[in-house]
Residue frames relative to the residue before (quaternion, step in Angstrom):
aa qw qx qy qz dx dy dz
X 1.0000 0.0000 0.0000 0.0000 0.00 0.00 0.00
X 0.1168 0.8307 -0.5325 0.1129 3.56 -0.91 1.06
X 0.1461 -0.8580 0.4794 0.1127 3.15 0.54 1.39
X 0.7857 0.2655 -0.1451 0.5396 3.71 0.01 -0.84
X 0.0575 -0.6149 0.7584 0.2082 3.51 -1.50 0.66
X 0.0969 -0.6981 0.6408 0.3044 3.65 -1.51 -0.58
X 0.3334 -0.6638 0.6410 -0.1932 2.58 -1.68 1.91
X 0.8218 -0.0231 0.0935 0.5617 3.57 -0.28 1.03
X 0.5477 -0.5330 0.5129 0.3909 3.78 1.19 1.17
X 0.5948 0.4020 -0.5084 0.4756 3.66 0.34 1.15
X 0.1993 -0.5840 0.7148 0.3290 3.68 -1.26 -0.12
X 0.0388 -0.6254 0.7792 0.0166 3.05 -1.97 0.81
X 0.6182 -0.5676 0.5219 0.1522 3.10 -1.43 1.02
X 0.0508 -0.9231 0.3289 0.1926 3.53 0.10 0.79
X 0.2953 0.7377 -0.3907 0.4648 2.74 1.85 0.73
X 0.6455 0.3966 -0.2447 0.6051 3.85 0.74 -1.03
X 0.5591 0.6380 -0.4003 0.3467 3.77 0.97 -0.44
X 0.5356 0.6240 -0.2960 0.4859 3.20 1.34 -1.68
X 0.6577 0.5903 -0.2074 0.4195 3.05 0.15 -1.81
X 0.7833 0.2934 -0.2105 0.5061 3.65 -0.60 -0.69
X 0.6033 0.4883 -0.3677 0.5122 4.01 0.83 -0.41
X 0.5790 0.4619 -0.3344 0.5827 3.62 1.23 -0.67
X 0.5114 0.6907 -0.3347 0.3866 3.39 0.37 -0.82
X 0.8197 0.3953 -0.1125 0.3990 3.22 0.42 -1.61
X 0.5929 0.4947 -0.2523 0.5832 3.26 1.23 -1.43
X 0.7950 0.2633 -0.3651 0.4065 3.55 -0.56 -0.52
X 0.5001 0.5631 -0.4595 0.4708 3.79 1.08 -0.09
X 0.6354 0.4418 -0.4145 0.4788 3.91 0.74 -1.46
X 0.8429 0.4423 -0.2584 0.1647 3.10 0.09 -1.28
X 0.4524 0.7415 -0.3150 0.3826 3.54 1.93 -0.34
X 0.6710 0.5060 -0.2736 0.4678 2.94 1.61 -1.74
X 0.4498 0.7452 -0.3543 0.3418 3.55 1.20 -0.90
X 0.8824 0.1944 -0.0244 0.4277 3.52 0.50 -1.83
X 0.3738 0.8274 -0.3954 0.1389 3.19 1.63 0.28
X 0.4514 0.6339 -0.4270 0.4605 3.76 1.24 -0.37
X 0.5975 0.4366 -0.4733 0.4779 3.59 -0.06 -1.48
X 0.7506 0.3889 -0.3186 0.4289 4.00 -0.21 -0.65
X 0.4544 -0.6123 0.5102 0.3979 4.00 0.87 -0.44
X 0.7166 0.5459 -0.3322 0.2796 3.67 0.76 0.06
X 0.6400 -0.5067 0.4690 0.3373 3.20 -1.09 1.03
X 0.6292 -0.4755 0.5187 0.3300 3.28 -2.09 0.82
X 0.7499 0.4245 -0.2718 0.4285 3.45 0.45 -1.83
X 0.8460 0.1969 -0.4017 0.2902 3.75 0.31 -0.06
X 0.1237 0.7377 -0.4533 0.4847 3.28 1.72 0.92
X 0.6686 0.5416 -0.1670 0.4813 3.61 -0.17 -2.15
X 0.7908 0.4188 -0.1055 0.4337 3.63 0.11 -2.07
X 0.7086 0.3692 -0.2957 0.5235 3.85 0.66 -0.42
X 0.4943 0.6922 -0.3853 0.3580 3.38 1.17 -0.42
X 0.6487 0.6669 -0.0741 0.3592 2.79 1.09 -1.48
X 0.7166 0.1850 -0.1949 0.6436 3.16 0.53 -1.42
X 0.7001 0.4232 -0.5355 0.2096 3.62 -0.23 0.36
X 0.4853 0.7436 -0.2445 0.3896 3.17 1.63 0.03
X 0.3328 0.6463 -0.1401 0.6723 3.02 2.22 -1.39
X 0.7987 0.5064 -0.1312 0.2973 3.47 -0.02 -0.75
X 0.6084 0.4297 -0.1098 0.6581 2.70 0.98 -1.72
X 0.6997 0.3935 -0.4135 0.4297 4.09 -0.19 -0.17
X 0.6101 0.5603 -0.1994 0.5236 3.56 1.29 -0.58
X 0.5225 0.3786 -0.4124 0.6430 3.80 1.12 -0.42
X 0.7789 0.4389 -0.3447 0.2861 3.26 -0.25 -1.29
X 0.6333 0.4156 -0.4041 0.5127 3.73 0.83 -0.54
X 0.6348 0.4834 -0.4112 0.4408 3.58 0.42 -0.78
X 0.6086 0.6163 -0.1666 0.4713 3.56 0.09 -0.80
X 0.6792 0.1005 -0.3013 0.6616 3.56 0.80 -0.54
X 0.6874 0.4701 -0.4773 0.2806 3.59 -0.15 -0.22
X 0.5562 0.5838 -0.4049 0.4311 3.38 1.69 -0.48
X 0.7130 0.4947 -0.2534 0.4275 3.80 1.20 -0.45
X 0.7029 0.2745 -0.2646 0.6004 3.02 1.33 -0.01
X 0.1231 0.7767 -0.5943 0.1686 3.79 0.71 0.71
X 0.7777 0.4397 -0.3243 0.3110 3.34 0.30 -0.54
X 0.6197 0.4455 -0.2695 0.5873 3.77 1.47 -0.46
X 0.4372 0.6671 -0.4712 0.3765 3.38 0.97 -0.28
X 0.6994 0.3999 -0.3979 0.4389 3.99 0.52 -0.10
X 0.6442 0.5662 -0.3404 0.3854 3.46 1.14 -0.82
X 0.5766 0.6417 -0.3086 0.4006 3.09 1.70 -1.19
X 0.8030 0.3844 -0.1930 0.4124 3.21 0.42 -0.98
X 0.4851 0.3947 -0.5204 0.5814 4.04 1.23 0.16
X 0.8043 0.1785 -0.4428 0.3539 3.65 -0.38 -0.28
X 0.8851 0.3130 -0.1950 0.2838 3.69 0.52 -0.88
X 0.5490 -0.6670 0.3371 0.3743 3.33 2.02 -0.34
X 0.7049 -0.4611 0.3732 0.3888 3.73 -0.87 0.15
X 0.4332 0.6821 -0.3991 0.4333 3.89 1.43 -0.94
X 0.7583 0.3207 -0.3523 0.4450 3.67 -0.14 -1.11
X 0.6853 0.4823 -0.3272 0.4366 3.88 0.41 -0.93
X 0.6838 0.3306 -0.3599 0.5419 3.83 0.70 -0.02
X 0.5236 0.6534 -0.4338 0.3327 3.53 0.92 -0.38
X 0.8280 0.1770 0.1925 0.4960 3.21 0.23 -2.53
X 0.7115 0.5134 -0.2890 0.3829 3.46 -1.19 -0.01
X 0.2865 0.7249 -0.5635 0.2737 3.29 -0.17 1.50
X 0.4186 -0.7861 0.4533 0.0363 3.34 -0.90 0.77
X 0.1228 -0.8779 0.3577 0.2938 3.68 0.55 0.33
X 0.6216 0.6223 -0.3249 0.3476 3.60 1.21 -0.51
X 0.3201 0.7795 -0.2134 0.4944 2.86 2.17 -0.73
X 0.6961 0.5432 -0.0889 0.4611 2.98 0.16 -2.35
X 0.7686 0.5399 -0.2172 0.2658 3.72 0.42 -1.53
X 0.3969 0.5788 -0.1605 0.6940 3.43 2.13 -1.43
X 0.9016 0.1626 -0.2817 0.2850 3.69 -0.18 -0.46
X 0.5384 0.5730 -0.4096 0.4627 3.20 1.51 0.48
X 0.5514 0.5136 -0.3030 0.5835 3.54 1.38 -0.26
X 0.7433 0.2759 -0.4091 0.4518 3.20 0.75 -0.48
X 0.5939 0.3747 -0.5834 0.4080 3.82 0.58 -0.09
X 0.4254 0.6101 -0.5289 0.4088 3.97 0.43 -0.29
X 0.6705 0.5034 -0.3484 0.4192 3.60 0.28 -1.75
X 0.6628 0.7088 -0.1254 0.2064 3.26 0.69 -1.59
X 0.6532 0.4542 0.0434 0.6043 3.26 2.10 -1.77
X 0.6889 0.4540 -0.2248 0.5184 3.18 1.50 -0.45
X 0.7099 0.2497 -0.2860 0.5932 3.27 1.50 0.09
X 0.5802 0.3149 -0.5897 0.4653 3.43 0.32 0.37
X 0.6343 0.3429 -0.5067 0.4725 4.23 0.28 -0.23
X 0.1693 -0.6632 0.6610 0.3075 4.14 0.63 -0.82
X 0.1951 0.6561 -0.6577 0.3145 2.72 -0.19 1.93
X 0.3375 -0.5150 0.5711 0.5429 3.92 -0.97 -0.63
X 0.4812 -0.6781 0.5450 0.1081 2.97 -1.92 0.87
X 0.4085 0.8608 -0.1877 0.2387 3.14 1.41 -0.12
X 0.6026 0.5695 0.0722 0.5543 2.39 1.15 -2.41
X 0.5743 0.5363 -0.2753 0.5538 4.03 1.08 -1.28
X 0.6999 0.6315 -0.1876 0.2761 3.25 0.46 -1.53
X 0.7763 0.4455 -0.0331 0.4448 2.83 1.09 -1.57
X 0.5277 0.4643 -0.3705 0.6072 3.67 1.49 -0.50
X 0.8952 0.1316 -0.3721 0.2071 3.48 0.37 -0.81
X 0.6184 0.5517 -0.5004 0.2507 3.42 0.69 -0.29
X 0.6788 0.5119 -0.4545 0.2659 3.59 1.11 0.33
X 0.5014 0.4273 -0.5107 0.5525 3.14 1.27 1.32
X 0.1610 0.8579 -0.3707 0.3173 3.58 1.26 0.09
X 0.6478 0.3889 -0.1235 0.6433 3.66 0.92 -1.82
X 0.7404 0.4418 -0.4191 0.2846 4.14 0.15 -0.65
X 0.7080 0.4791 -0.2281 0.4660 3.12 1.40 -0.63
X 0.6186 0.4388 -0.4144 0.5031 3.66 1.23 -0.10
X 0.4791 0.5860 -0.5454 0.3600 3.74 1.75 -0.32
X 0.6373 0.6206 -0.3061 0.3392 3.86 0.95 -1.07
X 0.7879 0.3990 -0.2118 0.4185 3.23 0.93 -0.72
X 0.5993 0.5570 -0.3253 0.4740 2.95 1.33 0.01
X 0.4100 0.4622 -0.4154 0.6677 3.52 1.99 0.37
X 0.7050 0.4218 -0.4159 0.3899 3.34 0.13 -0.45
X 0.5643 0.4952 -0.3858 0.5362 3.87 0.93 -0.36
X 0.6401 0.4487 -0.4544 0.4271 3.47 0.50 -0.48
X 0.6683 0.4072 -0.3116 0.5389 3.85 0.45 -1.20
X 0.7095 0.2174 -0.4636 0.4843 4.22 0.19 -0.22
X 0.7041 -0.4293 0.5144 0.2353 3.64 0.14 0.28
X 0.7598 0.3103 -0.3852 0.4219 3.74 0.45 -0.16
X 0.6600 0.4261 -0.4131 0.4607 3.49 -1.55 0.06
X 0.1192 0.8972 -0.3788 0.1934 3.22 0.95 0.57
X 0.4418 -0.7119 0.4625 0.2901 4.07 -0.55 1.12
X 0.4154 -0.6294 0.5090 0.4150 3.83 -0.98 0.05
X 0.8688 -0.3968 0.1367 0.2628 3.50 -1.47 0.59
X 0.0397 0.9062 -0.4209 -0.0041 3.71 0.21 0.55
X 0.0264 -0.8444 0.4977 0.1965 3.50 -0.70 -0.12
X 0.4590 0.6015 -0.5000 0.4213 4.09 0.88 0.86
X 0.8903 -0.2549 0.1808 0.3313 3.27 -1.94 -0.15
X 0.6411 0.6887 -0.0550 0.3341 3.02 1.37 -1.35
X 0.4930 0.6138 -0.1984 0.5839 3.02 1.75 -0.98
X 0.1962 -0.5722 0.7959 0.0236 3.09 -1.96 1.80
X 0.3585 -0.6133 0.6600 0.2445 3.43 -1.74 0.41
X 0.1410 -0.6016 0.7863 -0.0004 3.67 -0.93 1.84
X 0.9279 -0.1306 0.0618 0.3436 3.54 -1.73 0.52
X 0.7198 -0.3384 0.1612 0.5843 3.34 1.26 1.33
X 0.6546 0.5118 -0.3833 0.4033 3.67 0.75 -0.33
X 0.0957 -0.7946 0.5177 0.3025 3.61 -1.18 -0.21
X 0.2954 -0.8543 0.4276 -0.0067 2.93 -0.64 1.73
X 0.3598 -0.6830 0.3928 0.4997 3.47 -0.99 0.10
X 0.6300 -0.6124 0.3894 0.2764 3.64 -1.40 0.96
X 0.0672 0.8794 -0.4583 0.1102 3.60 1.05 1.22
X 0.5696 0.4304 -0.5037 0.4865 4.07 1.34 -0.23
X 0.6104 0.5826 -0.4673 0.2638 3.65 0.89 -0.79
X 0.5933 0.5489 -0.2791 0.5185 3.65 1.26 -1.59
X 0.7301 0.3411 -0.4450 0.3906 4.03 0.46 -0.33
X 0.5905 0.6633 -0.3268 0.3233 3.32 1.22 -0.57
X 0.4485 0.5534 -0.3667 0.5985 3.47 1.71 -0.86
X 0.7739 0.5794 -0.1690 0.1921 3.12 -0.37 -1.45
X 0.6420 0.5265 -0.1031 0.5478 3.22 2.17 -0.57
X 0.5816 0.6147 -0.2397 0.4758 2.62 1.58 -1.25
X 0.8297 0.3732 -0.1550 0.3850 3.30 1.02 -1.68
X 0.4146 0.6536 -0.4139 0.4791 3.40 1.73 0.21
X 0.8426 0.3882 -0.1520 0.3409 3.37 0.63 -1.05
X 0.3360 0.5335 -0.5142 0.5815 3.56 2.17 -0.04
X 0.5155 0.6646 -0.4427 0.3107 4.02 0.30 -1.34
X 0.8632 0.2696 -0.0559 0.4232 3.47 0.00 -2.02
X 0.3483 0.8137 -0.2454 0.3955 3.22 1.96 0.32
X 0.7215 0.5371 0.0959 0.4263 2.60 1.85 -1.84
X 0.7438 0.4339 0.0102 0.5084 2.44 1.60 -1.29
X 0.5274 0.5380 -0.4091 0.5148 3.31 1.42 0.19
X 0.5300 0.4437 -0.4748 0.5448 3.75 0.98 0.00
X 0.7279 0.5544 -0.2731 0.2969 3.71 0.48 -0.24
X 0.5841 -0.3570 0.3798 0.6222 3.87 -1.02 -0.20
X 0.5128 0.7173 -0.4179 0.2191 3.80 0.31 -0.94
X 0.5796 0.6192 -0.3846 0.3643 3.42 0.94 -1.53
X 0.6955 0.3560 -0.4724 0.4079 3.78 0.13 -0.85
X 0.8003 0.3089 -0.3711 0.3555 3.80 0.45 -0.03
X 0.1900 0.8517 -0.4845 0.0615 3.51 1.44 0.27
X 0.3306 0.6769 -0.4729 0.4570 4.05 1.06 -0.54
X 0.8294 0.3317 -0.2144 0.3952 3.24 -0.54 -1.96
X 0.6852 0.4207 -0.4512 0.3871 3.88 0.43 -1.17
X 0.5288 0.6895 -0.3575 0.3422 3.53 0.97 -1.02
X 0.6557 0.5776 -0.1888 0.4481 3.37 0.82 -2.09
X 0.7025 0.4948 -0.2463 0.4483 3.82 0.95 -1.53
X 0.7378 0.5153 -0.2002 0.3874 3.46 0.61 -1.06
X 0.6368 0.3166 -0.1385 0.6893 3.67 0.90 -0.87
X 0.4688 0.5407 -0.4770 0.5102 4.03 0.69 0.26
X 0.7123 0.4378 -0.2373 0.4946 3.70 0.66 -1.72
X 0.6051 0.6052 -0.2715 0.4402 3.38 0.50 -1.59
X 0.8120 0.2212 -0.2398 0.4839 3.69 -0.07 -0.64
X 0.7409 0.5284 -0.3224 0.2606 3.59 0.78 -0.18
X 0.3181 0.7250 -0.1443 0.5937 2.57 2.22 -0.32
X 0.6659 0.5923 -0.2027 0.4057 3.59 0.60 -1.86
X 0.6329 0.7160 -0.2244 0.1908 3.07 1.14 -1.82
X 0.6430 0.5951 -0.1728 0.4501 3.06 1.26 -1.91
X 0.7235 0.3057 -0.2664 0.5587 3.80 0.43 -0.55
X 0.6216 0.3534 -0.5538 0.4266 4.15 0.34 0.51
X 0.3628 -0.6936 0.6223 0.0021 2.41 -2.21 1.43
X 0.3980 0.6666 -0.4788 0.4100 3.30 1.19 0.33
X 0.3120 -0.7509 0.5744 0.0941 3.42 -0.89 0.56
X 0.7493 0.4161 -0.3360 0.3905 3.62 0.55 -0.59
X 0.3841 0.7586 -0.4214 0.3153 3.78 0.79 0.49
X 0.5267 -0.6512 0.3594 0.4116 3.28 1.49 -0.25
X 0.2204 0.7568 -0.6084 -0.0922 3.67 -1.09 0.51
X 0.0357 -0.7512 0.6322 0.1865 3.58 -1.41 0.01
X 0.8638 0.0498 -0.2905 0.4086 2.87 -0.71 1.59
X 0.6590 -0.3561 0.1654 0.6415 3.90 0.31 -1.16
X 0.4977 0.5224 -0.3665 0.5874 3.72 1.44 0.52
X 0.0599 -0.9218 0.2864 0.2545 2.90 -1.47 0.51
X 0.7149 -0.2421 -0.1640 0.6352 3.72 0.28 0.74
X 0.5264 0.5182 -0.4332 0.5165 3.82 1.51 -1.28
X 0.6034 0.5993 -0.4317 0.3006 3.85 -0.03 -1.10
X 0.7253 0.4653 -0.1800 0.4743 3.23 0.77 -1.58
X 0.5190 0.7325 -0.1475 0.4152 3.29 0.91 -0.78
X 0.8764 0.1488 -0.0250 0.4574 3.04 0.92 -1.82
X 0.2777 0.6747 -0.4523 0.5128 3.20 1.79 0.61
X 0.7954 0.3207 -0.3053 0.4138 3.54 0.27 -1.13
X 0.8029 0.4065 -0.2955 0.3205 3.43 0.57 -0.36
X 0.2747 0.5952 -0.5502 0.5173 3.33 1.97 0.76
X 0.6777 0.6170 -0.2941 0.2712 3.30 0.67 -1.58
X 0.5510 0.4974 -0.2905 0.6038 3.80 1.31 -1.23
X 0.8407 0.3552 -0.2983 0.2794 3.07 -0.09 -0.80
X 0.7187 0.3520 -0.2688 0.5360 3.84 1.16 -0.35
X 0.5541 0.5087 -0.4566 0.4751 3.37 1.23 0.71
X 0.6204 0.5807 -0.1698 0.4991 3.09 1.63 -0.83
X 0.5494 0.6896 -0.1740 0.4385 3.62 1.84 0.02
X 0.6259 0.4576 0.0051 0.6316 2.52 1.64 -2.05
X 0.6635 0.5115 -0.3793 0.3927 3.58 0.52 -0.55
X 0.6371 0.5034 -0.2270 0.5378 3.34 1.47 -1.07
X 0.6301 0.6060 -0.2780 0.3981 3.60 0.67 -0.03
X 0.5386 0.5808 -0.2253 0.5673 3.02 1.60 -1.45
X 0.6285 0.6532 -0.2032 0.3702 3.48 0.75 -1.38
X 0.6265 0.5836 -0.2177 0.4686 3.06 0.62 -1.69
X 0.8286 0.4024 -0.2243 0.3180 3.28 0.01 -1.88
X 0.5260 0.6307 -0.3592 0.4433 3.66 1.12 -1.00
X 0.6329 0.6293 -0.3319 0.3054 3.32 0.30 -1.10
């Protein structure tokens, strides 16, 4: 675990590093594939933006909605500092990046689709970065292991569960990569929604963190990522039905 490097006699958090390297990449590369979708660079670049805005704003909200109830203790012993610091939520994050999209697509009256579709299929490259960056701050952490495979977080050996989401993004986002040269693009959402649905539910089973929320033997992402397989392979089938009638 190495949270901070220093760069120019500064520390930087190499979490927020990760992060902002995603940022960039999945920005270059939106502008990159924005045609296949019909959409302009400048409102590519400009929606990017505000869903990004957006996305940080789900994701804090979201976690604070799962922890609502420690949220007073937090703040008698440690103040307001830790809650703005840490604790983001990506499904959160995901809801508010559609919604700052939604948001750009109706103040320019544009479709949101087309937006939709350019970005969330960089969407996976940038969650592949941050999911390096969890590894170097230590959080998102694997449950207890003892084999080859095993990294040592705060003396423990854990299983390497940011590395296995990071693949898993990576290879989601070559996927929708592929598929944006294809008929597929017009449903890129749903493959998106299906892939990063499995992927994290899957993920689930090997975190040892505990404060992520659970209800029942699932936890909140699990639930979560049931329903939005569910939208999304109804939303498949519905389009099919559609298709064929026609």
């Amino acid at each position: 675990m190495h949270p901070y490097l220093k760069i120019l006699n500064r520390t930087v958090p190499v979490y927020s590093l990760c992060i902002i390297l995603g940022m960039l990449a999945g920005g270059t590369v939106a502008v990159l594939i924005a045609k296949r979708f019909n959409v302009s660079r400048d409102d590519t670049i400009y929606s990017y933006i505000y869903a990004l805005l957006d996305l940080v704003a789900g994701a804090k909200i979201l976690y604070l909605l799962l922890i609502i109830k420690s949220i007073p203790e937090i703040i008698s012993r440690y103040g307001l500092l830790p809650l703005l610091q840490g604790g983001f939520v990506i499904y959160g994050g995901i809801a508010g990046g559609f919604c700052g999209v939604f948001i750009y697509a109706r103040q320019f009256k544009m479709q949101a689709r087309p937006l939709c579709s350019t970005l969330i299929t960089v969407t996976p490259l940038v969650q592949a970065f941050g999911r390096i960056g969890c590894l170097f701050a230590g959080c998102c952490y694997g449950i207890e292991c003892a084999g080859p495979i095993c990294i040592t977080l705060n003396k423990t050996k854990r299983f390497p569960v940011q590395i296995l989401s990071s693949v898993l993004d990576f290879a989601l986002f070559i996927f929708l990569l592929f598929t944006s040269k294809t008929k597929l693009k017009t449903k890129q959402v749903e493959l998106y929604a299906i892939g990063y649905s499995v992927i994290r539910f899957f993920c689930e089973f090997f975190r040892g963190d505990t404060d992520r929320g659970f209800l029942g033997p699932l936890s909140t992402s699990q639930w979560i990522s049931i329903i939005f397989f569910s939208w999304a392979v109804f939303s498949l089938i519905k389009f099919r039905a559609k298709k064929q009638t026609v």
